[in-house]
ZASEMAR-522693 format. One record per atom (N, C-alpha, C): residue number from 1; x, y, z. Coordinates in nm, 2 decimals. Last residue first. Layout:
// residues N
<r i="NUM" x="X" y="Y" z="Z"/>
...
This chain:
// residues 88
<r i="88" x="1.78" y="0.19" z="-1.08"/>
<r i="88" x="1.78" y="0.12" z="-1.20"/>
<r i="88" x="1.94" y="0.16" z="-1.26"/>
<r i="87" x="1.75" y="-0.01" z="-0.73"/>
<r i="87" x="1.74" y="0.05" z="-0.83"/>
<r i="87" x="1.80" y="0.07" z="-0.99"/>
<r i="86" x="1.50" y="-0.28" z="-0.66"/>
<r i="86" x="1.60" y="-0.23" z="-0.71"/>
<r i="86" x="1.63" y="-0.10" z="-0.80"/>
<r i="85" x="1.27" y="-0.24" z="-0.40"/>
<r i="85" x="1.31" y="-0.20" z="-0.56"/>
<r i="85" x="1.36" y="-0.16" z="-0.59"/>
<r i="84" x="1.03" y="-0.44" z="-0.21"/>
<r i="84" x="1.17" y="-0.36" z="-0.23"/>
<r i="84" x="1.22" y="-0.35" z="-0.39"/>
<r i="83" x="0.86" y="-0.58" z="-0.28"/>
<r i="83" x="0.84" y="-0.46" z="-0.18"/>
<r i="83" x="0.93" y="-0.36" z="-0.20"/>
<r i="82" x="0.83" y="-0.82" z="-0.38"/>
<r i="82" x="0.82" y="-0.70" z="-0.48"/>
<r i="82" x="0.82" y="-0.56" z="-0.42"/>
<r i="81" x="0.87" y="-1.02" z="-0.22"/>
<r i="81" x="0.72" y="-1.00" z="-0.24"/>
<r i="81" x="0.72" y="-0.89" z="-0.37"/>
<r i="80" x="1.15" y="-1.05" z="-0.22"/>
<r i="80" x="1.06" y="-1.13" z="-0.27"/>
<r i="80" x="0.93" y="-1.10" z="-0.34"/>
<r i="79" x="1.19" y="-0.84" z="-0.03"/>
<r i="79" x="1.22" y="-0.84" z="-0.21"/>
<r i="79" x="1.19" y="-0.94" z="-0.26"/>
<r i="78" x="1.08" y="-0.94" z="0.12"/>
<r i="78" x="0.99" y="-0.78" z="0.15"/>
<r i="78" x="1.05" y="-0.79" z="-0.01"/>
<r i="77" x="1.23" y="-1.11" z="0.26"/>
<r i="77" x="1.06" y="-1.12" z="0.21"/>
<r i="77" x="1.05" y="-1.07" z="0.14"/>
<r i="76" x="1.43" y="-0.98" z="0.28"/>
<r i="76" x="1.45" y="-1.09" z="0.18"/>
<r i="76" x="1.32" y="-1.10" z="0.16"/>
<r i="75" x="1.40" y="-0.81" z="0.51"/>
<r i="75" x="1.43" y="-0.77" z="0.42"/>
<r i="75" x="1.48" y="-0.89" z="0.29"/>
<r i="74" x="1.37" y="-1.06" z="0.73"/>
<r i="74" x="1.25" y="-0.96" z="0.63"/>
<r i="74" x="1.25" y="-0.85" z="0.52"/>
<r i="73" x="1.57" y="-1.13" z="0.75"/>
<r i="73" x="1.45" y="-1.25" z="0.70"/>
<r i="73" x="1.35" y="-1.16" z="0.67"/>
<r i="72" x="1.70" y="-0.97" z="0.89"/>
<r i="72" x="1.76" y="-1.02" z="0.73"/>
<r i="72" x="1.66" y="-1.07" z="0.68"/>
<r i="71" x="1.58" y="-0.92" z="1.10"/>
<r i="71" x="1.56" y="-0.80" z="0.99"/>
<r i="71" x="1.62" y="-0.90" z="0.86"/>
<r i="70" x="1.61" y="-1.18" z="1.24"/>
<r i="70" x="1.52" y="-1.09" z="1.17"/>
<r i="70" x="1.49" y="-1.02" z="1.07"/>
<r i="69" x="1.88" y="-1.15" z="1.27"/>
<r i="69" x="1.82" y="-1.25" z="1.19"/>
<r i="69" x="1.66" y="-1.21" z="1.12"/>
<r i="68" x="1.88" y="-0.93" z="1.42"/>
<r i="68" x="1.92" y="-0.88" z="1.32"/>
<r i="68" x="1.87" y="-1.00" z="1.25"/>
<r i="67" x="1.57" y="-0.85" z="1.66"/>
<r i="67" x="1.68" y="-0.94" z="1.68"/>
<r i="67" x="1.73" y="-0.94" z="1.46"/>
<r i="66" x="1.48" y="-0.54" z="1.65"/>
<r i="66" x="1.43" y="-0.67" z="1.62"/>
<r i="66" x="1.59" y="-0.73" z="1.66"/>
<r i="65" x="1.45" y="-0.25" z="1.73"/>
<r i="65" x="1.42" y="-0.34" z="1.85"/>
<r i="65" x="1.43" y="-0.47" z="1.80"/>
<r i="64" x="1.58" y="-0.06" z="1.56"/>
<r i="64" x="1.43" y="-0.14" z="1.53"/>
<r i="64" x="1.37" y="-0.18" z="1.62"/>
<r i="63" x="1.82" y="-0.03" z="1.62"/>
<r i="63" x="1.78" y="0.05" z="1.62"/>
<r i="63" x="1.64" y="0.04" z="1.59"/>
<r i="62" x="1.89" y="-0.34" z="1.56"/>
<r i="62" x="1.90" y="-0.30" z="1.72"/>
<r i="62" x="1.81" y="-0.16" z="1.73"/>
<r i="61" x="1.91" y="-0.33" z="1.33"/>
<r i="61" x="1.80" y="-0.46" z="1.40"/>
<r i="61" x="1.77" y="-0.34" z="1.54"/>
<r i="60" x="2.09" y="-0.13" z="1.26"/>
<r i="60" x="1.98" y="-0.09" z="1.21"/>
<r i="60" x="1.91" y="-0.19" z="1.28"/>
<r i="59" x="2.32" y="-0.30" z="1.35"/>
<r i="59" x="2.33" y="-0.18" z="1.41"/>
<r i="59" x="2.19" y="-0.11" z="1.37"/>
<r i="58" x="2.34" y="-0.54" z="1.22"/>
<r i="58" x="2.31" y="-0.54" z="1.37"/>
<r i="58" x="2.29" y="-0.41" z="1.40"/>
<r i="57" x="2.39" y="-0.41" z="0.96"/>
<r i="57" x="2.28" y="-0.51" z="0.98"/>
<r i="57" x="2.23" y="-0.52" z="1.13"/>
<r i="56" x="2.65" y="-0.34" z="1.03"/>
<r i="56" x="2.59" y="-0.20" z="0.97"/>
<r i="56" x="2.42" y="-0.28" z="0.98"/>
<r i="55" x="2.78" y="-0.57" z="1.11"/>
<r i="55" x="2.79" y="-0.46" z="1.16"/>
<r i="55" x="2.65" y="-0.38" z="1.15"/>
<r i="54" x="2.76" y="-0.71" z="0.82"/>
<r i="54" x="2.73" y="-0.75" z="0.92"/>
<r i="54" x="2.69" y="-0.61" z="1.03"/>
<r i="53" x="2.91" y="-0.54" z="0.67"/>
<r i="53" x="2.80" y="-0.55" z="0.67"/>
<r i="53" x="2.67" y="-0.60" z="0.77"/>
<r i="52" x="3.20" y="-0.57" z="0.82"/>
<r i="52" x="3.09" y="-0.44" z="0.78"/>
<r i="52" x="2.95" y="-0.43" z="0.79"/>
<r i="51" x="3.19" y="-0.82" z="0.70"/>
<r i="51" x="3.19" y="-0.78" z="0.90"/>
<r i="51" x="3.15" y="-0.65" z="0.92"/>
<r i="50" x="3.05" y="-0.95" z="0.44"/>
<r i="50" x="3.13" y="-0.85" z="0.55"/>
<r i="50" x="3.11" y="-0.81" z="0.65"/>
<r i="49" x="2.87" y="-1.28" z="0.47"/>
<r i="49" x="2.90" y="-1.18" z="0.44"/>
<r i="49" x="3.02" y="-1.09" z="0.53"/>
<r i="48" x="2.79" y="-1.62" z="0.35"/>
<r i="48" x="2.86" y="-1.50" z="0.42"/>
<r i="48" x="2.87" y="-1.38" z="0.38"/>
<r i="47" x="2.52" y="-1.78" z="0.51"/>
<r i="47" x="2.60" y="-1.71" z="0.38"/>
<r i="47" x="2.66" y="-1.64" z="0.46"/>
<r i="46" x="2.29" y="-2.08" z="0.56"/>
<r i="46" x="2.44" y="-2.01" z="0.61"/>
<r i="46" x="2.47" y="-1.94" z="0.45"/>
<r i="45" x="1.97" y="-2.16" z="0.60"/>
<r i="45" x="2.05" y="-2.12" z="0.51"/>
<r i="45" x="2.17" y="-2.05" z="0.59"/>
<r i="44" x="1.69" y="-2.32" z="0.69"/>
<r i="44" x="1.75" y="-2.24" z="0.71"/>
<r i="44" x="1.91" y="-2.24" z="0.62"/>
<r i="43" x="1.32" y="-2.31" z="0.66"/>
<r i="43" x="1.43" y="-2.36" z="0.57"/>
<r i="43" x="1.57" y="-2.29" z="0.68"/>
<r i="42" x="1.08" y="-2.24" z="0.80"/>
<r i="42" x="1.10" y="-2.37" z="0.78"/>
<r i="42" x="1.24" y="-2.43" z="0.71"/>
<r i="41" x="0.88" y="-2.04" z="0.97"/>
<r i="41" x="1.06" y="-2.07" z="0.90"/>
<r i="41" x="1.11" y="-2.22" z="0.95"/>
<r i="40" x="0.63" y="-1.92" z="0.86"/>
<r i="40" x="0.67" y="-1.98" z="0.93"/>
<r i="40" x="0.87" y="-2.03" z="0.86"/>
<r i="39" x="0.51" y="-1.67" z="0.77"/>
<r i="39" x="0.61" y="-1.64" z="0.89"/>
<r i="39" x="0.67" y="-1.77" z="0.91"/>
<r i="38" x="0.30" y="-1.81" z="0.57"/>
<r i="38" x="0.39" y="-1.64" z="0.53"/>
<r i="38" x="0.49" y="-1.61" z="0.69"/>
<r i="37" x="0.17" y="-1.94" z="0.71"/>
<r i="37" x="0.24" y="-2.00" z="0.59"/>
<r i="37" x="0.36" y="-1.89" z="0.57"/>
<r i="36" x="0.07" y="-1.79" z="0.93"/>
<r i="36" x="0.08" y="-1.94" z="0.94"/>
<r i="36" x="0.16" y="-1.94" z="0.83"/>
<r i="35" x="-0.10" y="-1.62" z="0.75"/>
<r i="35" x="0.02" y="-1.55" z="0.84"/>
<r i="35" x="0.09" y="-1.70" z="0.86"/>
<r i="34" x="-0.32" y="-1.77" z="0.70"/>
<r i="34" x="-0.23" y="-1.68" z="0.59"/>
<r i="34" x="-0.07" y="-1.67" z="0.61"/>
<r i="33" x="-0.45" y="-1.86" z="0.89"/>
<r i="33" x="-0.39" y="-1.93" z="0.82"/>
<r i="33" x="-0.27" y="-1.91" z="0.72"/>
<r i="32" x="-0.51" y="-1.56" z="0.99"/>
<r i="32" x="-0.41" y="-1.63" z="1.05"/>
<r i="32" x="-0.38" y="-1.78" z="0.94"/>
<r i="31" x="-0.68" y="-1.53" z="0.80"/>
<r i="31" x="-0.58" y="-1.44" z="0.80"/>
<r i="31" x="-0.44" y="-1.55" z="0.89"/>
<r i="30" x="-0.91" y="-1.72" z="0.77"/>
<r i="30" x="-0.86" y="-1.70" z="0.72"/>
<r i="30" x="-0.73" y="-1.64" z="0.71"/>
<r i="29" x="-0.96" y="-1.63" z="1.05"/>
<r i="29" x="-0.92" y="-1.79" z="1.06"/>
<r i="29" x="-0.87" y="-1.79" z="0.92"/>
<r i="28" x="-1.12" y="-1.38" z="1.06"/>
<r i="28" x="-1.02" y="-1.39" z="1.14"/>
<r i="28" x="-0.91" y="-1.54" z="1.10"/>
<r i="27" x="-1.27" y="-1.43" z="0.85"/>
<r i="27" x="-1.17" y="-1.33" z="0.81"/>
<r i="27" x="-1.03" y="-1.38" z="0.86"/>
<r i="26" x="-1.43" y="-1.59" z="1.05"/>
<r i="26" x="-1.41" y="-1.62" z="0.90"/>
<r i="26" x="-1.30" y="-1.56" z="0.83"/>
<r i="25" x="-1.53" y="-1.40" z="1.21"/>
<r i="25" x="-1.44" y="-1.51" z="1.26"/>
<r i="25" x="-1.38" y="-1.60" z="1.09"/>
<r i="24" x="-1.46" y="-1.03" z="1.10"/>
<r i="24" x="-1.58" y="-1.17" z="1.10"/>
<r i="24" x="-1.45" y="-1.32" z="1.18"/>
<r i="23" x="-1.35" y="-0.79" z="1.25"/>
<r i="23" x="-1.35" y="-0.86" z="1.18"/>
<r i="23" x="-1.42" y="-1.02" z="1.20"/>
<r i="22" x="-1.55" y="-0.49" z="1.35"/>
<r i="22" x="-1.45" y="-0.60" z="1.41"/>
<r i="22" x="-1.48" y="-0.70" z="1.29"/>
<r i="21" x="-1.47" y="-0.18" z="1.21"/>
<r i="21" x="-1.57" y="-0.30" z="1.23"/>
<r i="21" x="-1.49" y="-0.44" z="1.28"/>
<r i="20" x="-1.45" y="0.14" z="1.19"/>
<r i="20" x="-1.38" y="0.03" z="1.18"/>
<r i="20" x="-1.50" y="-0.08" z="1.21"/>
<r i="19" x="-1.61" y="0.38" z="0.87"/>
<r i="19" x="-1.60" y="0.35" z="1.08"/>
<r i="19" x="-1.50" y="0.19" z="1.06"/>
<r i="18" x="-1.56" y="0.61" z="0.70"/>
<r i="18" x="-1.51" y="0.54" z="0.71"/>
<r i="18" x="-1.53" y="0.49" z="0.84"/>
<r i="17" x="-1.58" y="0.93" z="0.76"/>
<r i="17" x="-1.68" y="0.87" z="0.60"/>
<r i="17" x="-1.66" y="0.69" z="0.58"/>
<r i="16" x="-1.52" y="1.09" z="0.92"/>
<r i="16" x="-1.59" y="1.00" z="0.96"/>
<r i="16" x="-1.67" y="0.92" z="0.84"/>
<r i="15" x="-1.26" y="1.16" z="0.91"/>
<r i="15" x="-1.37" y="1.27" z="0.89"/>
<r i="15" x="-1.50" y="1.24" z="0.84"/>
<r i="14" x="-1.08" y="0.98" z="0.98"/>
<r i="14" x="-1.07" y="1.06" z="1.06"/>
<r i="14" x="-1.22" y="1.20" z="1.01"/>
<r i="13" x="-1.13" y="0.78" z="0.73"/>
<r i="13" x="-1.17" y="0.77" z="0.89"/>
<r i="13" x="-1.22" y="0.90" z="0.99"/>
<r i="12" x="-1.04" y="0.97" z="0.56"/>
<r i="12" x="-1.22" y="0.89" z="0.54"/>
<r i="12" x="-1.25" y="0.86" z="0.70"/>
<r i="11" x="-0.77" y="0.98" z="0.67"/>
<r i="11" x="-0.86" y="1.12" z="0.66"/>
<r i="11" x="-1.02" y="1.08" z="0.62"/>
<r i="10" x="-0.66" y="0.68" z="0.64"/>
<r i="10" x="-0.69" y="0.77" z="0.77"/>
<r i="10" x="-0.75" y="0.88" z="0.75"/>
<r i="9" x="-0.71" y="0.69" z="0.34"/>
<r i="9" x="-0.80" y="0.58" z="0.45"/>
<r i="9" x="-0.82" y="0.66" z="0.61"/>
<r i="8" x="-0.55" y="0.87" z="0.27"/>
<r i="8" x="-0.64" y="0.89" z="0.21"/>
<r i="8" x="-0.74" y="0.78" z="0.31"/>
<r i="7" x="-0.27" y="0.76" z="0.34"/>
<r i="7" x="-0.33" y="0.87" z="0.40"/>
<r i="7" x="-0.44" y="0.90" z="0.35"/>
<r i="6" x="-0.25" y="0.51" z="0.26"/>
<r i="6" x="-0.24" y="0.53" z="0.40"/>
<r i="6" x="-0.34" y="0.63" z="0.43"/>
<r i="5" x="-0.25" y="0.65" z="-0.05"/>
<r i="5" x="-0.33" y="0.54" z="-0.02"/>
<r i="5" x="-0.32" y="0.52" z="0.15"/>
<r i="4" x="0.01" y="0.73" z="-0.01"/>
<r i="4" x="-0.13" y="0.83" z="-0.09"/>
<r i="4" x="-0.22" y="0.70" z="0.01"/>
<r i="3" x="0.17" y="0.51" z="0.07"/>
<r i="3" x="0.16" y="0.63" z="0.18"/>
<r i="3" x="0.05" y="0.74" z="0.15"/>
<r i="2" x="0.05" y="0.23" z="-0.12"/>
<r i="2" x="0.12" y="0.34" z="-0.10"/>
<r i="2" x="0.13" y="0.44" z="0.01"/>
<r i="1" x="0.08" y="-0.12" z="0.00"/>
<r i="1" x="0.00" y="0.00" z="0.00"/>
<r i="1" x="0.09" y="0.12" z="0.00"/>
C-alpha cells in the first residue's frame, strides 16, 4: 500500500466517512492461516557476508528493537514480495 493510499483511509476515517468493524471469525481464521504460511521458518540457510555489513545489519536490528536474523529474513521477504526495488 502506498503512503497516498495510507493517507487517504486515515482522513475517510478521521472525517468520519469510514467507521472500523471488528473482523468476521471467517476473516479472522482465514488471516491467521495466511500469516501461518507467510512467517513460518521452515528452511535455514548459512551465507557470508562482510563484518561491515554484518555490523551495519546489527546496528539498524537493534535501532528497530528486532533481533538482526530478523531484519535479514525480512528484508529478503519484503524483495521477494516485490516490496523492495532495485534500483535502476
Amino acid at each position: 500500500m502506498k503512503a497516498s493510499e495510507e493517507k487517504e483511509i486515515l482522513e475517510a476515517y478521521e472525517q468520519g466517512r469510514m467507521k472500523l468493524r471488528k473482523p468476521s471469525k471467517a476473516l479472522m481464521a482465514k488471516l491467521a492461516n495466511a500469516s501461518g504460511r507467510t512467517f513460518k521458518k521452515d528452511k535455514r540457510i548459512n551465507i557470508r557476508i562482510s563484518n561491515h555489513d554484518l555490523i551495519g545489519i546489527q546496528t539498524k536490528a537493534l535501532q528497530k528493537g528486532l533481533p538482526y536474523q530478523a531484519l535479514i529474513s525480512g528484508l529478503i521477504h519484503q524483495y521477494v514480495e516485490g516490496d523492495l526495488l532495485e534500483k535502476a
